[in-house]
C-alpha positions, 0 to 999 in steps of 0.5 A: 265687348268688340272694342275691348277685345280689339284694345287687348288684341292692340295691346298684345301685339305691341307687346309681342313686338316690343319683346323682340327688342334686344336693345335700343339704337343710339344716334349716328352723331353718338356713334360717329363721336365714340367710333372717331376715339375708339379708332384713333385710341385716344380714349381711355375708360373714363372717357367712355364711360362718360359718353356711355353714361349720357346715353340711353342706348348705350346706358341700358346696354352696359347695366345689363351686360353687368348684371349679366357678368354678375358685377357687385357694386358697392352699397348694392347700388348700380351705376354706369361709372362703377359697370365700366370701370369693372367690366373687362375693357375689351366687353366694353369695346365690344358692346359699344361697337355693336351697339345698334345705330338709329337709321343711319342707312336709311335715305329719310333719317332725320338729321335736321330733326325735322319729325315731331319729336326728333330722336334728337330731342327725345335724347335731349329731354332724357338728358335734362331729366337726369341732369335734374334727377341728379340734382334732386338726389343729392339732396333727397337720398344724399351724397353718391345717390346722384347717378343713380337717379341720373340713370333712372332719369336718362331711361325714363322714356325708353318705351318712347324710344322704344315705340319709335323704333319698332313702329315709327310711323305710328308713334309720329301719328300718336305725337301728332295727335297729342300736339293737336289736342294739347294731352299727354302722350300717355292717353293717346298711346292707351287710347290706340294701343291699349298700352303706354310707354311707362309699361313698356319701358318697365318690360324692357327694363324687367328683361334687361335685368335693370336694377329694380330702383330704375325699373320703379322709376320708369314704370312710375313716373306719371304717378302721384305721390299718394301712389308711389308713397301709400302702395311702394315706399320704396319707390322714392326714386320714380317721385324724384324723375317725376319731379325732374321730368316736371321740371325739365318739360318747364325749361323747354330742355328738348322735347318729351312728345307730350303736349299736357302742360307741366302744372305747377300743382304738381310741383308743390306736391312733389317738392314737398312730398320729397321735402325738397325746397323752393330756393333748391329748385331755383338754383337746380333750374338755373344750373340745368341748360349748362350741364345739358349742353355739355353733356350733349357737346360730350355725345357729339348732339351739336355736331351737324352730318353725324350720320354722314361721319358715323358711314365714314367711319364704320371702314375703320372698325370693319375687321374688328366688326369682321372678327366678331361676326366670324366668332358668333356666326361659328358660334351660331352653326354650333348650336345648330348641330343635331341632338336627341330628345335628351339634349334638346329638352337640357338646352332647352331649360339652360336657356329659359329663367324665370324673368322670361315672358311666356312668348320668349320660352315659347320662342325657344322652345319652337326653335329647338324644336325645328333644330332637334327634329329638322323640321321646316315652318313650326308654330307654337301656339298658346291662350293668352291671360287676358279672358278674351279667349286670344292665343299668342302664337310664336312662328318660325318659318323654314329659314330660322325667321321668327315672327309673333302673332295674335290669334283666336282658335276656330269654333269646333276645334276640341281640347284634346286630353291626350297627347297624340301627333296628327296629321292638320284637319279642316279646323286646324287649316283654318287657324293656319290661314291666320298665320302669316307663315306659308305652310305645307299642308300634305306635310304639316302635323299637330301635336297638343300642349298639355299641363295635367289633364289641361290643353294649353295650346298645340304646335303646329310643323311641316316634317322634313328630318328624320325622325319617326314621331309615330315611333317615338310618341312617348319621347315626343310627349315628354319633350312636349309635356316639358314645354308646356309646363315652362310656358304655362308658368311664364304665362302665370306670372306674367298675368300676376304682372299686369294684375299688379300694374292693373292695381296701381292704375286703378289707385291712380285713378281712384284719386281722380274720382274723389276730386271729381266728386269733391268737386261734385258735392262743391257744385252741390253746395254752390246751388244750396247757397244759390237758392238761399240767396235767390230768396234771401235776397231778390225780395229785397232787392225788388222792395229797394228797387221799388222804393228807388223808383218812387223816390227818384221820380219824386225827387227834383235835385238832380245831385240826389237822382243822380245818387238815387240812380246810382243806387238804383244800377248797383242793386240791379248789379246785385241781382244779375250775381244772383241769376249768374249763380243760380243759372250756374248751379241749377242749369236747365236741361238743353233742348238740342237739335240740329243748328248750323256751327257757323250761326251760333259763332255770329251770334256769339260774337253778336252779344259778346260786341253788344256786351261790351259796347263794340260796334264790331268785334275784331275777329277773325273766322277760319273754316267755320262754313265747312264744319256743318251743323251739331246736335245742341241747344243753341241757346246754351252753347251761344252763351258759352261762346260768349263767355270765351269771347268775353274772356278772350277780350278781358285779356287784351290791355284795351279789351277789343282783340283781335280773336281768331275763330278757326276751324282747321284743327284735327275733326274727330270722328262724330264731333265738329271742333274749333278754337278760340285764339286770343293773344293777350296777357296768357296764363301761367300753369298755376293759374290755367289749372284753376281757370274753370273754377268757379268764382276763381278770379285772376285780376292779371288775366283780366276776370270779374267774378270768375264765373265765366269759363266755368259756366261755359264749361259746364255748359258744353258739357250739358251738350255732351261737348268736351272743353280745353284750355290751353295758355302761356304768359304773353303769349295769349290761350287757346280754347278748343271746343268740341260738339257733337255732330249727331243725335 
């Protein structure tokens, strides 16, 4: 229950931040290619939307402006090209030059894209995923759906760039564990965060006012087809990125951040959901490095010392960048000017819709109330829908600063059914420690938020202004009473939300549990065939064997022993299948206890050298000392090292290695972990998702009967290790193991 609500609490947070996002930053080299033609003239409207339109930043920003000026697009379908050639030229020109610029001032911005992933190859992985996304619509939706599917393609990842604005040093850690542990991204962030990048993006997108196909298409693009196609048939926009994301991860085109490989399963299913052909594919991943090295030549990505010419730069746009800021700073002192409760309760409906999370009504709704009432630091606090009884709160402090926080109300504070404004007793100071805003205690007062006869949170603010509340307490509970009202419907339809998206998760992994038991009941029907064969079988064997015997020691001619003995080794062969398969099928219970890590390795590698008739085996021991003792059954666990090393060996043209045994990898809490390396033949992603499969058997990568990496599988997993497999063609596998270190 503590995990849980620490996860929801992550989750909120993470939230509560990403709202914050008016819009993302595009890269110094991007800025500085748009700021030298924007200040030279020498770009007309086409040409920038040609730069607008590959990139994500500046993309997100020109769709939302036109859904905000109410642009029509033909066919009702929105594209970049159509915003652009629209809009007023002088929107445009203001829009890109107070665009955001990522770390452009900042010492430590990584200009040689040293970080892992760079914001550079974030950029480039958009690009090749909307290069292919276009290509596919062509064919699936038909002529002109293209840049549609472009944009869709270039915004999928928006919640990783989002992550990377807001909490770089974070999202750095998350990638860096998913490298080390070969995953997805999508897991590490869920694990962390409570929340992934997909949902994050589809919030943004959702506030930007995005069209609906894009907002789909980011949400959806880590689900299968029986997802998109059985519960929104209108998503075929989210199965055509998901194919190009695919795809585009396959050709190396930058880097997503993810370190699961791209399976080829996934492809088939895509393209043939999507009815789109093999010979198609071929020739959208021959055309596909082209397009994204020009479209990355257009931004200015292969141009070095962008952040240092975006600086230079930035004189010659300083007086129009001055005329704007004067416009928008009197624009600002204007909505600062005083007001009756009237006029505060009409500007706060003009400024609330009903796409508004409730944080965002809460916000404005604490800001007109420190404007109207001249007020210093106010807190609006309201429950959150997640049933682990966490209030958001949204804090002001006396300088217009505002900041959103998580909290859990103390024991012993009453619901109040009236609505009364008071002076903060001992409770309420105690939920002010909480709050990361400095409070004036003597001059602090609090006032519920009801809906009905219901308490949904209360407000919090130090008086400073005028105004009386004592004598205007019917005026105030109105204008309190409004407040409630709107955030409490925000709060309801953001919760339908997530039950929504809680709903789609759940049918993703739905899917999962059947082929888990599937492949359950498969195991089930390997151990009946197992038992059949261990009785149809070895009391044959043993009479043939016996027979065999008898003749080969009566027998002179040693052509015929020679034969007999022959016969003798097949049917001994005969035998060993069969234990194989029933040692597979029907395991025996580990007994575990304590034994040093670096004593089941040498016994390893001792029966995989006698096993393959080696005086020694080449291998090479990293850290092994250092990892202590786990808590197995030796016995089962040496066996699986063996059939990895075994496995290891087979895929060397000469079967004799070398292998490396290395500790250095990342150590989980409570676990001890090491990786077999070999550098032979590899797999290819086709083959690498069948490798444990029983009886599943790739001749290239050197495999006999196939039982070998299932069986240590299921081994380490009897041991309550975990199991993974990780490998390229010529470029050798990695098996990473993890066992237990304590009872």
């Amino acid at each position: 229950m503590v995990k849980s609500v620490q996860n929801t609490a992550a989750a909120r947070q993470v939230e509560l931040i990403i709202r914050q996002l008016d819009s993302l930053s595009t890269l110094p080299e991007v800025a500085a290619e748009y700021l030298a033609k924007l200040a030279d003239d020498r770009i007309d409207r086409s040409d920038l939307g040609g730069i607008i339109e590959s990139d994500a930043a500046l993309t997100a920003k020109i769709l939302s402006l036109a859904y905000k000026e109410r642009v029509v697009f033909a066919d009702d379908k929105p594209s970049v090209a159509e915003a652009v050639s629209k809009l007023p030229g002088p929107m445009i020109r203001e829009a890109v030059l107070s665009s955001k610029v990522f770390s452009a001032f900042e010492t430590g911005y990584d200009a040689d894209n040293v970080r892992s992933p760079g914001r550079k190859q974030l950029a480039l992985h958009g690009l090749g995923v909307a290069c292919c996304a276009a290509d596919i619509a062509e064919i699936v939706l038909g002529r002109g759906r293209g840049q549609s599917a472009f944009s869709a393609g270039l915004l999928h990842d928006i919640g990783k760039l989002a992550l990377d604005e807001v909490m770089p040093k974070s999202f750095e850690r998350m990638v860096g564990e998913a490298k080390s542990q070969h995953t997805s991204l999508l897991s590490i962030e869920q694990k962390h965060l409570g929340i992934d990048h997909a949902v994050i993006g589809r919030r943004l997108a959702e506030k930007w006012h995005l069209p609906g196909e894009i907002v789909l298409a980011i949400w959806l693009h880590h689900s299968d087809p029986e997802v998109i196609s059985e519960n929104l048939p209108d998503a075929r926009m989210a199965g055509i990125v998901r194919l190009a994301d695919i795809i585009s991860r396959q050709c190396n085109i930058g880097m997503s951040g993810s370190f699961d490989s791209p399976d080829s399963v996934s492809v088939s299913e895509m393209t043939d959901w999507l009815r789109v052909s093999a010979e198609q594919i071929a020739g959208i991943r021959s055309r596909l490095a082209g397009e994204v090295r020009r479209r990355s030549e257009l931004l200015g990505l292969e141009a070095a010392g962008g952040a240092t010419a975006y600086c230079e730069l930035i004189g010659s746009t300083a007086a129009k960048l001055a005329r704007d800021n004067t416009r928008l700073t009197t624009a600002n002192r204007q909505l600062l000017t005083e007001g009756a409760h009237m006029t505060f309760v009409n500007e706060f409906l003009s400024g609330v819709n009903a796409d508004m999370s409730a944080v965002e009504v809460a916000g404005i709704f604490a800001s007109g109330w420190q404007k109207h009432y001249q007020t210093g630091s106010v807190c609006v606090y309201f429950r959150s829908d997640d049933g682990e009884g966490l209030y958001e709160a949204v804090v002001i402090d006396g300088s217009g600063q505002m900041n959103v926080q998580v909290i859990r109300l103390p024991e012993g504070i009453k619901s109040a059914d009236e609505f009364a404004i008071t002076q903060v007793d001992g409770l309420l100071r105690r939920l002010l420690e909480q709050i990361e805003c400095d409070f004036d205690i003597s001059r602090t007062l609090s006032a519920p938020l009801l809906v009905g006869p219901g308490h949904i949170g209360g407000i919090l603010f130090e008086r400073r202004g005028p105004a009386e509340p004592s004598r205007q307490l019917d005026l105030f509970a109105m204008v309190a009473s409004v407040g409630a009202q709107i955030i409490a419907l925000a709060s309801a339809r953001w919760g339908q939300q997530r039950l929504g998206e809680r709903f789609a998760e759940l049918l993703g992994k739905l899917r999962q549990s059947r082929n888990q038991l599937a492949a359950a009941k498969s195991l089930d029907a390997i151990a009946e065939t197992a038992a059949g064969a261990a009785h149809e079988l070895n009391n044959p064997l043993a009479v043939i064997s016996g027979r065999l015997q008898l003749l080969y020691q009566a027998e002179s001619d040693p052509k015929k022993k020679d034969t007999l003995r022959q016969i003798q080794e097949r049917a001994a062969e005969i035998s060993t299948i069969v234990a194989d398969l029933m040692n597979f099928a029907r395991p025996r219970d580990p007994a575990q206890k304590m034994v040093a890590v670096h004593a089941l390795v040498d016994e390893a590698v001792r029966q995989t050298a006698k096993a393959a008739r080696l005086k020694t085996l080449k291998t090479e021991l990293v850290s092994i000392d250092e990892l202590g003792e786990v808590f197995v059954d030796g016995e089962q666990i040496v066996t699986a090292i063996a059939n990895i090393l075994t496995n290891a060996l087979e895929s060397y043209p000469d079967a004799a290695g070398p292998i490396r045994i290395d500790a250095g990898c990342e150590q989980p809490a409570g676990l001890a972990a090491f990786q077999i390396i070999d550098r032979g033949c590899g797999m290819d992603a086709n083959i690498l998702s069948k490798a444990v499969q029983p009886f599943f058997s790739a001749p290239p990568a050197g495999r006999k009967r196939g039982m070998g990496l299932a069986h240590a599988q299921q081994l380490i997993r009897l041991n309550n290790g975990s199991f993974n497999l990780a490998s390229s063609p010529g470029a050798g596998t990695t098996v990473t193991i993890l066992l237990p270190t304590s009872q």
